[in-house]
C-alpha positions as CSV (number, residue, x, y, z in Angstrom):
1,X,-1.2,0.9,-21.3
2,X,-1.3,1.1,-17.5
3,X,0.5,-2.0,-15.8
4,X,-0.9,-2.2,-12.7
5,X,1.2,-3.3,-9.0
6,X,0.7,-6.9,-8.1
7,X,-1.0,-7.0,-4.8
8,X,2.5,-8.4,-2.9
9,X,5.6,-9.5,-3.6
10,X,7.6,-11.5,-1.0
11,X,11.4,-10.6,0.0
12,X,13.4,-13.9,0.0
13,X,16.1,-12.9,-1.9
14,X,19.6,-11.0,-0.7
15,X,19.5,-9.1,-3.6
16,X,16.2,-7.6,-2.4
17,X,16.9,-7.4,1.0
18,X,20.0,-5.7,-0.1
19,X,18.0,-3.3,-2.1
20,X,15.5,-2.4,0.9
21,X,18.7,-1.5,3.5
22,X,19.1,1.6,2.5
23,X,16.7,4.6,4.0
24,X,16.5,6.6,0.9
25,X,15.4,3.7,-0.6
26,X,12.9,2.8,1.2
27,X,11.6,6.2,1.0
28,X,11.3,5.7,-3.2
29,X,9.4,2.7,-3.1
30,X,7.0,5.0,-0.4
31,X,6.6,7.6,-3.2
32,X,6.2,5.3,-5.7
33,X,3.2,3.3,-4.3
34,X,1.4,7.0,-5.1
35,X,1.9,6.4,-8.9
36,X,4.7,6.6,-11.6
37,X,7.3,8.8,-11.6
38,X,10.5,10.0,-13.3
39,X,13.9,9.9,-12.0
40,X,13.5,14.1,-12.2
41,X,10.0,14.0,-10.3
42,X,11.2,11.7,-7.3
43,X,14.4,13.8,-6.8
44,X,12.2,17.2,-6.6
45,X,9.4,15.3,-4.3
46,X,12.4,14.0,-2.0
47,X,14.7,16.9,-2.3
48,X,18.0,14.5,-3.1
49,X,20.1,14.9,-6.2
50,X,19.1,13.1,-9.6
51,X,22.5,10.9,-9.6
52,X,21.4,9.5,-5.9
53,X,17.9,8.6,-7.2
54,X,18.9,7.3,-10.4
55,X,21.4,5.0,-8.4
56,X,19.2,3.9,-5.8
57,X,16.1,3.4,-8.9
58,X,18.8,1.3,-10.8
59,X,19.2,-1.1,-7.6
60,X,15.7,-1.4,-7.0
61,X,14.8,-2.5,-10.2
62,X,17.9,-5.2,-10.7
63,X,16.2,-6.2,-7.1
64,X,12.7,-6.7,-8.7
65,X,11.0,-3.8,-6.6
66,X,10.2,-1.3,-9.3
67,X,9.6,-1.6,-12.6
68,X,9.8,1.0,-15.9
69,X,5.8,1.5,-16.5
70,X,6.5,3.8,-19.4
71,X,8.7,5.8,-21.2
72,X,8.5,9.6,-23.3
73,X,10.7,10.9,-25.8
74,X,11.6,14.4,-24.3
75,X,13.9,17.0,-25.8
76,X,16.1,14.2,-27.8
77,X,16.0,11.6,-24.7
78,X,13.8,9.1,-23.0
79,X,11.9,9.8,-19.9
80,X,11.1,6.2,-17.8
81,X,8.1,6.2,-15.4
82,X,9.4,3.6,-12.6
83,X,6.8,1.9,-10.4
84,X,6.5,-0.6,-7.3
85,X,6.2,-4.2,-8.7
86,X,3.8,-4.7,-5.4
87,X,1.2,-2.8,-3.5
88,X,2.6,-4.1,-0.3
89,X,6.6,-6.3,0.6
90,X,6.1,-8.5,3.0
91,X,9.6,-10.0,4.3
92,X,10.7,-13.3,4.9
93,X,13.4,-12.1,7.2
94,X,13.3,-9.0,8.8
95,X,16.9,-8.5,9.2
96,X,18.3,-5.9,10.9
97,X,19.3,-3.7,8.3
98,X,16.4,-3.7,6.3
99,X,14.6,-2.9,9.6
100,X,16.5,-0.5,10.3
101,X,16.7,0.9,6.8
102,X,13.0,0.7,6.6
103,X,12.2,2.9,10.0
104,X,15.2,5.3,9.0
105,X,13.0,5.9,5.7
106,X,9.3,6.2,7.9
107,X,10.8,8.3,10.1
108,X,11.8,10.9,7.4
109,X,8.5,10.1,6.3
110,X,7.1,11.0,9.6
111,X,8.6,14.3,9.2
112,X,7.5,15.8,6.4
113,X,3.7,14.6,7.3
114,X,1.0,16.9,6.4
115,X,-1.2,16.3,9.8
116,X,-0.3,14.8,13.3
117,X,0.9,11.3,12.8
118,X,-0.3,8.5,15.4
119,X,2.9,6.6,16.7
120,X,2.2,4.4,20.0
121,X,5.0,2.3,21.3
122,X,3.7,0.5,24.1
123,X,5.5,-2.7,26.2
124,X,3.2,-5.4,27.6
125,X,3.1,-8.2,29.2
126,X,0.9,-10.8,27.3
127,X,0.7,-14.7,27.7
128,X,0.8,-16.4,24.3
129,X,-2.7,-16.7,23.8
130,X,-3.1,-12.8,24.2
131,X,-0.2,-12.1,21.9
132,X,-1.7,-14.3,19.7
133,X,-4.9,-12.8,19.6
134,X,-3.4,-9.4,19.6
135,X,-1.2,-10.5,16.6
136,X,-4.7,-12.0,14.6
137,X,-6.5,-8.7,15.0
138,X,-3.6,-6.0,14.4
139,X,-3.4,-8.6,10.9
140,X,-7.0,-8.3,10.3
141,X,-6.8,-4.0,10.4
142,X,-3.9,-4.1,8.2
143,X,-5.4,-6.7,5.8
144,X,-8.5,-4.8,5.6
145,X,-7.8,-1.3,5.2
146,X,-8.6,-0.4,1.5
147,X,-7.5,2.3,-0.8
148,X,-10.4,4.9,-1.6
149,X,-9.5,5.9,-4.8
150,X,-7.0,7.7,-6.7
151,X,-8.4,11.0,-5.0
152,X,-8.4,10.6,-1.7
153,X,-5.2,11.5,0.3
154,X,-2.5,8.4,1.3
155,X,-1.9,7.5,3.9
156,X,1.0,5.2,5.6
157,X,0.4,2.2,8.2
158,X,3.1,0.1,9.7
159,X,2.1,-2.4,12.0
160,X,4.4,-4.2,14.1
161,X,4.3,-6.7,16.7
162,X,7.4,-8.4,17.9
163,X,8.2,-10.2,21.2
164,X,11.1,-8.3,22.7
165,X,14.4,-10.2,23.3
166,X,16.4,-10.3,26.7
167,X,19.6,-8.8,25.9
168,X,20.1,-5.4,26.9
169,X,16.5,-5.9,28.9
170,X,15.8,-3.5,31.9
171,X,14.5,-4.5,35.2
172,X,11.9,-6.5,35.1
């Protein structure tokens, strides 16, 4: 019986902003979004040690991010196939340790990418109605990009906007 992802879940909780400060975290709910996996198969794919994986697995699921999706008897023990809860986590908070552990995780991602990744960080200078609009359309992209089936290669998009603070601010 497959159990398939719910479309989102939302991150209120401090438990599962907890769960998503961590960068090796973050980079086991990436893998997982592909499809099910054993503690054994994400510890190959990410090159980390089973205990690690099997830690960080145990405090995504008390957190409500992953899910066992199935389990096999396998010479005299029980293999569990862990999967997101949610296609996509949108937070309620972005605090600064999730953030952080959330771009410590793409950018291993980044890494270990099979073809040259697009990253663009760019500073503007936008009234409120720009931003706005800028904010509505980078939204639209995001909400409309669909998967193309289970064969084609994934692919991942972060999309960010933020309006940057003054502290620490350069010259104007």
């Amino acid at each position: 019986m497959v159990i398939e992802p719910e479309d989102s879940l939302r991150i209120e909780t401090a438990a599962q902003h907890r769960a998503l400060g961590h960068p090796l975290r973050q980079r086991l709910l990436f893998s997982l979004g592909q499809q099910p996996a054993t503690t054994s198969q994400l510890a190959a794919a990410l090159g980390v040690a089973k205990g690690s994986v099997g830690h960080h697995l145990k405090t995504l699921r008390e957190a409500g991010l992953v899910r066992v999706v199935e389990t096999r008897q396998v010479r005299g023990g029980t293999e569990q196939y862990y999967q997101r809860t949610a296609r996509r986590m949108d937070l309620d908070d972005p605090s600064h340790a999730t953030t952080s552990a959330m771009l410590g995780g793409l950018a291993e991602e980044l890494s270990t990418a099979d073809d040259d990744p697009l990253l663009v960080l760019r500073h503007l200078r936008l009234s409120d109605a720009q931003a706005e609009r800028l904010r509505a359309a980078l939204t639209e992209i995001a909400e409309s990009a669909t998967d193309d089936g289970d064969e084609a290669p994934r692919h991942g998009l972060l999309v960010t906007m933020y309006r940057q603070g003054t502290t620490g601010a350069g010259p104007a």
